[in-house]
N, C-alpha and C positions, 0 to 999 in steps of 0.2 A: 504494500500500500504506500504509494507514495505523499509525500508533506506537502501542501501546499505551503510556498515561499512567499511572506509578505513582500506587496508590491513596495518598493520604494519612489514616493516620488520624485520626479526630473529634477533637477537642480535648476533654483530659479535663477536664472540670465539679466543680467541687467539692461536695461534700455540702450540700442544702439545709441551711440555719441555720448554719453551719459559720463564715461568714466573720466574723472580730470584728478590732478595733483592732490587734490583735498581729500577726496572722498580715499583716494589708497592712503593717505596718510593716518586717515582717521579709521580703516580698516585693520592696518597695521598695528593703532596703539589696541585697537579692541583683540586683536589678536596676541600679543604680547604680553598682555594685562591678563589674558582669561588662560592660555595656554605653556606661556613660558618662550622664553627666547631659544628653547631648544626644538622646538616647535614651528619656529616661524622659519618658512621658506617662501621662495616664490609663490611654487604651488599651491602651499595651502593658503597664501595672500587670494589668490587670483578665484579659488575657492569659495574664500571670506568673501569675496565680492562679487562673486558668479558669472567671471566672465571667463576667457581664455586664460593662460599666461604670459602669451604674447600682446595680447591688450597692453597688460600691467608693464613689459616693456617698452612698450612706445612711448612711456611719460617719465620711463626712469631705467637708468644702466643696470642695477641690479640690486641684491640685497642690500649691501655694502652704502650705496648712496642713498639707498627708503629710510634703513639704519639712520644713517647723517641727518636727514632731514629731520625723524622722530623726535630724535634729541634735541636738535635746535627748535623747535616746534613746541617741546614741553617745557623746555627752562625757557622759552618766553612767556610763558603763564605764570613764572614764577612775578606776583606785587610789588612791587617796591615799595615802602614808604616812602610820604613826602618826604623830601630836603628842608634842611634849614628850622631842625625843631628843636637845636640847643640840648639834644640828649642823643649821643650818637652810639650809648650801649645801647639803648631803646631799639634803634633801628638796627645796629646790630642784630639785636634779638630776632627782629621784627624780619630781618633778610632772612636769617637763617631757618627760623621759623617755615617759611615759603619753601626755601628749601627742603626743610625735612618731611612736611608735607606734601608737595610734589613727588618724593619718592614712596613713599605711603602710599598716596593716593594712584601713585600709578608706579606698578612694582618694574614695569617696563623699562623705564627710565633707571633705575637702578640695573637691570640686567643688561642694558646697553652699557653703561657706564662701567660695568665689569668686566664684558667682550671685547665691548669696543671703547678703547675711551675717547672721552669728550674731547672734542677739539675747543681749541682755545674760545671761537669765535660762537663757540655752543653756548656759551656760561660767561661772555664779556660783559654786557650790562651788571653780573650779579659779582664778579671779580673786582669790576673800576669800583663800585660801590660800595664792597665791602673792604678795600681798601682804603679809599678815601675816609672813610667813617673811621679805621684802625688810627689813622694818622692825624686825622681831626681831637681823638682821645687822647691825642700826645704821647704817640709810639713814636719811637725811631724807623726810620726805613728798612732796616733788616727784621724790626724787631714786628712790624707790619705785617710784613710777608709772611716770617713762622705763624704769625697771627692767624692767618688768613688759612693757611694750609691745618692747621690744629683743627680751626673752626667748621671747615671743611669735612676735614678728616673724622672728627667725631659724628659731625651732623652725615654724613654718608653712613658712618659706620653703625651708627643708631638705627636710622630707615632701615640698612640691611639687616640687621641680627630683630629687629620687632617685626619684619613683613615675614621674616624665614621661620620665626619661631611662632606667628600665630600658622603660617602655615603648616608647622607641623605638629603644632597642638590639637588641630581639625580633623588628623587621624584619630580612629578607634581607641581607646585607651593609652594615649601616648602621656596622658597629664597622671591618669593615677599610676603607670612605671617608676615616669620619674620619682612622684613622689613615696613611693614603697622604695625605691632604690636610697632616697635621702634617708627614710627611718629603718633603712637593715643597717646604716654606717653604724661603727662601734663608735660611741661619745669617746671614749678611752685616747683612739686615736685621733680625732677630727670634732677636737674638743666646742669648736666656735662653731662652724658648720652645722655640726647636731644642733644646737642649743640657738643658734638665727636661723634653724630652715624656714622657719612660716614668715621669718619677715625678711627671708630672700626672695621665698618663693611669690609671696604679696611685692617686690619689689619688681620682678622680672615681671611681672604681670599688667604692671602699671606704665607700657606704653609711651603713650605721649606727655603722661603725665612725669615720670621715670625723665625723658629726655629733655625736659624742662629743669629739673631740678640738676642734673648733670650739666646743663648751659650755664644755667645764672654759677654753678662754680667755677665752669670755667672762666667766661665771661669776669667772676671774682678776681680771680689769677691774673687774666693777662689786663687787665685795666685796672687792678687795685679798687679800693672799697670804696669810692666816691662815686655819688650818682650825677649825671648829666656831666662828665666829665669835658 
């Protein structure tokens, strides 16, 4: 006896003339965002969008330059603050802030930023800015730059370990392992550990909240403890 095979319906096509720069860009972040950069190729663009593959080449060389484009594409979303508000940790905060959100909000942008990284011209508006602002606080020139790259460096590193660790908290029992694995430690040996799990484990939980409180010390450190410097 044989199975009947559910039909599948045709893959919708999109309107002759239809396809332009915008719409594969915005195809691209939906595919990145929902699937992973290990994921994203031509084909499954051209997919995402229901046309050919060769469509999808006639507006753009290849992965390599959609890639390019994505990126500069999503850090112009990132806000600025006004200029000129006589508090330039404020805006500090307020830059980085955009940033860390931006990679949150689109996990994308972080996995390009890992493959491929940013070209300079990707993140220049949020660079001049955030330098200006380091050197407005009364940094020195070198002392600007490490500024800038720390700032950076945290705020990426933050977006990437809270986008990676809710996504693999979303697996089946991944949260009660971990935490059966914290209460088998023997207190004896891992005296601090045992005895702060619940307000580590509350602490890694806490997000955006967590990466706020990690900014304003550092933000402490490299500007010293006066406000609107």
């Amino acid at each position: 006896m044989s199975v009947t095979q559910p039909v599948r319906s045709p893959r919708r096509r999109a309107p002759r003339n239809s396809l332009n720069p915008d719409r594969i860009l915005d195809a691209a972040i939906t595919l990145l965002d929902r699937d992973g950069a290990e994921a994203f190729t031509m084909r499954a663009l051209a997919q995402e969008l229901g046309v050919g593959t060769m469509a999808v080449y006639s507006h753009f060389r290849g992965k390599d330059e959609i890639s390019d484009a994505v990126a500069q594409r999503l850090m112009d979303t990132i806000e600025l603050p006004p200029t000129g508000t006589g508090d330039p940790r404020g805006e500090l905060r307020e830059v980085c802030r955009g940033v860390y959100g931006l990679f949150t909000e689109h996990p994308s942008a972080l996995q390009l930023l890992t493959i491929r990284p940013l070209r300079g011209d990707d993140a220049i508006a949020v660079i001049d800015r955030m330098l200006d602002l380091l050197r407005r606080a009364g940094l020195g020139r070198a002392d600007a730059a490490h500024a800038h790259v720390a700032l950076m460096q945290y705020t990426v590193g933050s977006a990437l370990w809270n986008t990676r660790r809710a996504r693999a908290l979303c697996e089946d029992g991944v949260r009660d392992r971990v935490r059966a694995k914290i209460d088998a430690l023997p207190p004896d040996v891992y005296p601090a550990l045992v005895s702060l799990a619940p307000e580590l484990l509350c602490a890694q939980d806490q997000g955006s909240a967590q990466y706020e409180f990690g900014l304003e010390g550092l933000l402490e450190g490299l500007l010293g403890g006066g406000q609107g410097l």
